[in-house]
NUSEDO-829635 format. One record per residue (C-alpha): residue in one letter; chain; x, y, z. Coordinates in steps of 0.1 Angstrom, whole numbers, padded with zeros to 4 digits. Layout:
<nuke:A timar:A x:X y:Y z:Z> $
...
% end
This chain:
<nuke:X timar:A x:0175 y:-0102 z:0045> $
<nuke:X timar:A x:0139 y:-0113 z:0047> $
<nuke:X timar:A x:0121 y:-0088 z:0028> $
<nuke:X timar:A x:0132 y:-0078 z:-0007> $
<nuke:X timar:A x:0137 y:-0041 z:-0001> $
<nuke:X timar:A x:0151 y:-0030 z:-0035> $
<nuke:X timar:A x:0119 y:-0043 z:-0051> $
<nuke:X timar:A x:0095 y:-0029 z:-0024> $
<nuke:X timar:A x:0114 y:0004 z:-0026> $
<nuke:X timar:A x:0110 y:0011 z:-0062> $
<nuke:X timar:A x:0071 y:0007 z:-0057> $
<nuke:X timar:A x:0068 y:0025 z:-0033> $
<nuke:X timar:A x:0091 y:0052 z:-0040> $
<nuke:X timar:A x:0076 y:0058 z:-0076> $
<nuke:X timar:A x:0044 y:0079 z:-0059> $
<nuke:X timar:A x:0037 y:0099 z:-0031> $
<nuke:X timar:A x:0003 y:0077 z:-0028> $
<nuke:X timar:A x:-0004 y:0040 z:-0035> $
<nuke:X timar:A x:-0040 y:0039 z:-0035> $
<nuke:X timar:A x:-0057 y:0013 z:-0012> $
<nuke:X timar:A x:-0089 y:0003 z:-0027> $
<nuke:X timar:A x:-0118 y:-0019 z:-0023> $
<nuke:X timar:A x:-0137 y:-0034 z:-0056> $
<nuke:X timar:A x:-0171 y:-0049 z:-0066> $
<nuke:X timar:A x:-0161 y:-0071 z:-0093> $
<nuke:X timar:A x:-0131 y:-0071 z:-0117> $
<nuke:X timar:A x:-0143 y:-0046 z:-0139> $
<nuke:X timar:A x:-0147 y:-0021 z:-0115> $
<nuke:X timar:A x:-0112 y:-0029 z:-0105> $
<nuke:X timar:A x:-0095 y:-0024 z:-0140> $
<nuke:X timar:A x:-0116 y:0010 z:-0154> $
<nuke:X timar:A x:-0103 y:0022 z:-0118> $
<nuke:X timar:A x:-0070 y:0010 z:-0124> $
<nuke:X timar:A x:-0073 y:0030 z:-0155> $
<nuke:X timar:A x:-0082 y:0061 z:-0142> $
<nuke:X timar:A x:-0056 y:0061 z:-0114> $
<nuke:X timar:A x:-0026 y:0057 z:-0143> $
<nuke:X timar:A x:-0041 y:0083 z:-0168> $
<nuke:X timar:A x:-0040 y:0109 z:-0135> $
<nuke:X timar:A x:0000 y:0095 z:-0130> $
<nuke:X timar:A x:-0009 y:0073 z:-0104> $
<nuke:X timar:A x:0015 y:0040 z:-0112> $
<nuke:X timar:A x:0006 y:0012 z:-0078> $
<nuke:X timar:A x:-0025 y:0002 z:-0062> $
<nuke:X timar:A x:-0034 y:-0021 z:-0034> $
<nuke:X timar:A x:-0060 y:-0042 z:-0038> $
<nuke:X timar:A x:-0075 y:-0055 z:-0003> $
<nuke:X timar:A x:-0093 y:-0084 z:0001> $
<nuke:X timar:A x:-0118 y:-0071 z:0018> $
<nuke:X timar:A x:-0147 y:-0080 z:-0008> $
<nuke:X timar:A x:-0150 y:-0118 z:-0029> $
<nuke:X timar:A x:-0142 y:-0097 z:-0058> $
<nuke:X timar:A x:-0110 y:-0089 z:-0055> $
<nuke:X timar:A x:-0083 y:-0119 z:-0065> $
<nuke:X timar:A x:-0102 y:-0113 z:-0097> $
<nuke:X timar:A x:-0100 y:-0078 z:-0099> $
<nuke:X timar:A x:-0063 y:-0087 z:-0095> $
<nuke:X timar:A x:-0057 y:-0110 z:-0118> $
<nuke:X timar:A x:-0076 y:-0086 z:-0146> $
<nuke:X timar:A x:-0058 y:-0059 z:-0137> $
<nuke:X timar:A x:-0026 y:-0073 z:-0140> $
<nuke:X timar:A x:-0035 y:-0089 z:-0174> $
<nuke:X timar:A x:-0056 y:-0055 z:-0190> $
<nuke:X timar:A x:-0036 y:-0026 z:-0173> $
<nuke:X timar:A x:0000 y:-0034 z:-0176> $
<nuke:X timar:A x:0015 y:-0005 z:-0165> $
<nuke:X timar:A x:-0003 y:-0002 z:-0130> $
<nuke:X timar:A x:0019 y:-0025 z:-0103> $
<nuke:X timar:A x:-0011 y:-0043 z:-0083> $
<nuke:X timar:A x:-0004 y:-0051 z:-0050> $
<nuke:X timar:A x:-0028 y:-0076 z:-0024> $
<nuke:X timar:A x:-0034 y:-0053 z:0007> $
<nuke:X timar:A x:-0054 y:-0068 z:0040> $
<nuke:X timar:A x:-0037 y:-0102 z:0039> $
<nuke:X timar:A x:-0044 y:-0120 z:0071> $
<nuke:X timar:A x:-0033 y:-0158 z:0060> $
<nuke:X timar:A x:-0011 y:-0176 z:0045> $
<nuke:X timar:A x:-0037 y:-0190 z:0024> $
<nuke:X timar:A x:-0046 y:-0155 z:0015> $
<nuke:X timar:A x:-0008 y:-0147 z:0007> $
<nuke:X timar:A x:-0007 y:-0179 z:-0020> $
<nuke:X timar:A x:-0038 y:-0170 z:-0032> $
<nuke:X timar:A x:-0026 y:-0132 z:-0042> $
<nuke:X timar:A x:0003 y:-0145 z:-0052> $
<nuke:X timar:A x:-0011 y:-0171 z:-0073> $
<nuke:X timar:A x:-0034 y:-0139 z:-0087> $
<nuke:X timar:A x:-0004 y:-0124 z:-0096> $
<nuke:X timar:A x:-0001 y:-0095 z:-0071> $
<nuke:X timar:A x:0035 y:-0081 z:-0073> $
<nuke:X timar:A x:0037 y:-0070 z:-0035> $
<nuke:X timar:A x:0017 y:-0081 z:-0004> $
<nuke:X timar:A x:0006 y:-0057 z:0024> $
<nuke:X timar:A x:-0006 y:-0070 z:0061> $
<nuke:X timar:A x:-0022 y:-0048 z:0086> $
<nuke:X timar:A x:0001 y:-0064 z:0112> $
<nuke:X timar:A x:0025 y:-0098 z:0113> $
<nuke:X timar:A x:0021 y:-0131 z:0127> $
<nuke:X timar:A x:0049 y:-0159 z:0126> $
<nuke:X timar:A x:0025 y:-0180 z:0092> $
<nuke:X timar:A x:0030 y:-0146 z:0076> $
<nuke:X timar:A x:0060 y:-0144 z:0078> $
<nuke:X timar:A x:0070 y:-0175 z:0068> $
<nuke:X timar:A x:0047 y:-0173 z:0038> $
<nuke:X timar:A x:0066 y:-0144 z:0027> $
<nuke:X timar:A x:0102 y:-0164 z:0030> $
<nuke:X timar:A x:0090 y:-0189 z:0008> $
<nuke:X timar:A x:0077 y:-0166 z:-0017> $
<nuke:X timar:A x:0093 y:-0142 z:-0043> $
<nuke:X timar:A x:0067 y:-0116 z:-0036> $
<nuke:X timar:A x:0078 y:-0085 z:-0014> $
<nuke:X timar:A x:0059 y:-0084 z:0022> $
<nuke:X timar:A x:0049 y:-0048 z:0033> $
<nuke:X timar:A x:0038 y:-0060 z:0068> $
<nuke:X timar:A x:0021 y:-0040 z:0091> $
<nuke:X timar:A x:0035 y:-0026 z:0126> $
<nuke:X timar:A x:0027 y:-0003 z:0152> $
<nuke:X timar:A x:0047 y:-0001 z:0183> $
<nuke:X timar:A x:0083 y:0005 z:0187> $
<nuke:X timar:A x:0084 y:-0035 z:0200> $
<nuke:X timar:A x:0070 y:-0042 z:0168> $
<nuke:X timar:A x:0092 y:-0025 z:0147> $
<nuke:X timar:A x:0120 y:-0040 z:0170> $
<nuke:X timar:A x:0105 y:-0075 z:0155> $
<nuke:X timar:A x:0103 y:-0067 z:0125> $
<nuke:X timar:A x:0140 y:-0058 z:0116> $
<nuke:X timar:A x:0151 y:-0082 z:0134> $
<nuke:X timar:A x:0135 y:-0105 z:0111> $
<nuke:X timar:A x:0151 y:-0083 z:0083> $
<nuke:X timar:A x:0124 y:-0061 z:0073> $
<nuke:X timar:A x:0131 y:-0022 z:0068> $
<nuke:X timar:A x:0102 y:-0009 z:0050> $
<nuke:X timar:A x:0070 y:-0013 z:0066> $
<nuke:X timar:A x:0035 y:-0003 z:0066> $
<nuke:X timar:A x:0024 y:0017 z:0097> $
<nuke:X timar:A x:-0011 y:0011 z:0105> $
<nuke:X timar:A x:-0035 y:0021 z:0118> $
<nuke:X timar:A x:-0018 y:0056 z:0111> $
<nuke:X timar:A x:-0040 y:0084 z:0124> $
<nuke:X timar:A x:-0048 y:0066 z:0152> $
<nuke:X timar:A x:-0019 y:0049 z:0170> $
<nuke:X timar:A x:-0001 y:0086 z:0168> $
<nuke:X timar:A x:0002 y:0096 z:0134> $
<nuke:X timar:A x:0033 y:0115 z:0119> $
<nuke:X timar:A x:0045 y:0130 z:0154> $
<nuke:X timar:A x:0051 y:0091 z:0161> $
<nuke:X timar:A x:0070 y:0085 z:0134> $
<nuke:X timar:A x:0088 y:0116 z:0138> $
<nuke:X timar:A x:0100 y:0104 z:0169> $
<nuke:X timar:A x:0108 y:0069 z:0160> $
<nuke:X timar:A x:0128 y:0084 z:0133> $
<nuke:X timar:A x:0161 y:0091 z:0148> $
<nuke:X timar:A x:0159 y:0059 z:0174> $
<nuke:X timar:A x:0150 y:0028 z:0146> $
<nuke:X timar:A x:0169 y:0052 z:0117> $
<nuke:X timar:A x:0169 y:0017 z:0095> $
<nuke:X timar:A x:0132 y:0018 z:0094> $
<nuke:X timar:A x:0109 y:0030 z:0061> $
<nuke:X timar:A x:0075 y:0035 z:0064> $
<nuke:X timar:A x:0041 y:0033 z:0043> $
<nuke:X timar:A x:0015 y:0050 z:0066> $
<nuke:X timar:A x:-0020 y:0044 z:0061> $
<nuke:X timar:A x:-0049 y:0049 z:0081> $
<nuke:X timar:A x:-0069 y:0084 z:0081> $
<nuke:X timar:A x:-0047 y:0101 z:0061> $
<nuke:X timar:A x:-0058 y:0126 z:0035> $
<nuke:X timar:A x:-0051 y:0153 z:0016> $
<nuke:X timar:A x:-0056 y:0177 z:0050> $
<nuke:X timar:A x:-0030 y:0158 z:0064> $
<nuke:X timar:A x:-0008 y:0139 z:0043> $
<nuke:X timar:A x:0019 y:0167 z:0039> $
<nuke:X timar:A x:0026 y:0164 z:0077> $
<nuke:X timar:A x:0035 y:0125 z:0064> $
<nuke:X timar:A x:0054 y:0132 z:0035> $
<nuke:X timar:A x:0079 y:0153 z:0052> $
<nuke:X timar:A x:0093 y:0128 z:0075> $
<nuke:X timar:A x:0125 y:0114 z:0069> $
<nuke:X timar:A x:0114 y:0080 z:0075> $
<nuke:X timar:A x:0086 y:0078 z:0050> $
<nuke:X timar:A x:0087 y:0067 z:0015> $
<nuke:X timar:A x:0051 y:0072 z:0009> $
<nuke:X timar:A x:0016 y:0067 z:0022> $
<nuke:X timar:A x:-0017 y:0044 z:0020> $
<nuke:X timar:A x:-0045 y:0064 z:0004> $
<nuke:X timar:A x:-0085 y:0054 z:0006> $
<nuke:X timar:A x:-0091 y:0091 z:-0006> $
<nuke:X timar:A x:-0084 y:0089 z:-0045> $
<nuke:X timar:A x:-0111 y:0062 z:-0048> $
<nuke:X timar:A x:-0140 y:0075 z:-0031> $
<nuke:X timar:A x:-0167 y:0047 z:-0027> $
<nuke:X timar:A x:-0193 y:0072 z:-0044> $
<nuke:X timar:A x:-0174 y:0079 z:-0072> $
<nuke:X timar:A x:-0163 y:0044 z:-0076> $
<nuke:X timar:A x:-0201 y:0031 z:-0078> $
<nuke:X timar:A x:-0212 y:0060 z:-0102> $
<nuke:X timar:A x:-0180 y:0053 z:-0127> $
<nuke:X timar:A x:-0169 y:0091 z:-0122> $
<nuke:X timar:A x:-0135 y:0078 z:-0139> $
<nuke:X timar:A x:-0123 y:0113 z:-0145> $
<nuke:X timar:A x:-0130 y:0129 z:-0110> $
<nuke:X timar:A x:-0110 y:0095 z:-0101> $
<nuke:X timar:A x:-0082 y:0109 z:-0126> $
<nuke:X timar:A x:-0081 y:0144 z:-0107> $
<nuke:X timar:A x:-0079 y:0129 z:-0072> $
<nuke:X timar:A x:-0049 y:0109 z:-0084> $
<nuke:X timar:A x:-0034 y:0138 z:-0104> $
<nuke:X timar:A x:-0037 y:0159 z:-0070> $
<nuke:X timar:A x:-0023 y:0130 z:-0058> $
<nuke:X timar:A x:0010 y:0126 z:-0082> $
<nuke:X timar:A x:0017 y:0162 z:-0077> $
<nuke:X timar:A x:0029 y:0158 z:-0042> $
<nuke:X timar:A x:0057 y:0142 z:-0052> $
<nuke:X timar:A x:0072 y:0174 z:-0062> $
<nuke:X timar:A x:0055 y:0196 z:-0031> $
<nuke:X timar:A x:0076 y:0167 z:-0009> $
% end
């Protein structure tokens, strides 16, 4: 077994949504770290889509405890050391590539890696991965895909992410094959800028309270 699925599965098992977030600067990162935990929101994926964020990473990990950081948009191997090195406690990928992959054998850090065809998928556990992110969500198919993939790849888990919100996540949460999904929504970039920690805290409330709608 590749991937180390216990691990993975407690993260993303603990909430319905693991917010995936991008941050200014390190600060930012934490107070919203912060305000995701004090609405019951427990993981986060950090994506390395801005200079800021193995900081953000590192100071999250080292001033909010509780909250289990993640890397998300990892495209390198470099990238994958680096978040490790950060101190990220799971990696996510948009897709896979062979250096990815091998990055993730050598580390100790669970890979969610991206997929989005069934020939994907097919790759994926044959490499020994069962839980994987499913990406670009809304728009490769969205839950009626993985509602059909469900009963011919049973073995599979998913994290979906990708245009889903709260209009929509429901039809997500109800799949058999889905642990839990990729959320943009409970950090809005306006709210993020203008430090509105506790409308942050009342997304991700609304947010922790599917868990018992699922």
């Amino acid at each position: 077994m590749s991937q180390d699925s216990k691990r993975l599965l407690a993260i993303l098992t603990a909430q319905p949504v693991v917010p995936v977030v991008a941050v200014a600067n390190a600060a930012e990162g934490v107070a919203l770290a912060r305000a995701l935990v004090a609405g019951g929101i427990g993981s986060i994926e950090v994506t390395m889509r801005t200079p800021a964020a193995l900081e953000a990473i590192r100071a999250i990990v080292a001033e909010v405890p509780e909250m289990v950081c993640g890397a998300g948009t990892i495209l390198t191997p470099k990238q994958f050391e680096q978040a490790e090195a950060a101190g990220a406690e799971f990696i996510v990928s948009p897709g896979a590539t062979v250096e990815i992959l091998d990055a993730a054998r050598s580390s100790d850090v669970p890979l969610l890696p991206g997929s989005a065809t069934p020939s994907e998928m097919m790759a994926m556990l044959q490499e020994g991965y069962e839980v994987l992110k499913f990406f670009p969500a809304e728009q490769v198919g969205g839950a009626a895909f993985l509602k059909s993939i469900a009963p011919v790849i049973p073995q599979l888990k998913f994290c979906p992410t990708g245009g889903i919100s709260m209009k929509n996540v429901q039809d997500y949460l109800g799949l058999p094959n889905v642990l839990c999904v990729g959320g943009s929504w409970l950090a809005p970039k306006d709210k993020v800028a203008a430090g509105d920690w506790a409308a942050i805290t009342a997304l991700a409330q609304e947010a922790a309270g599917l868990k018992d709608a699922h």
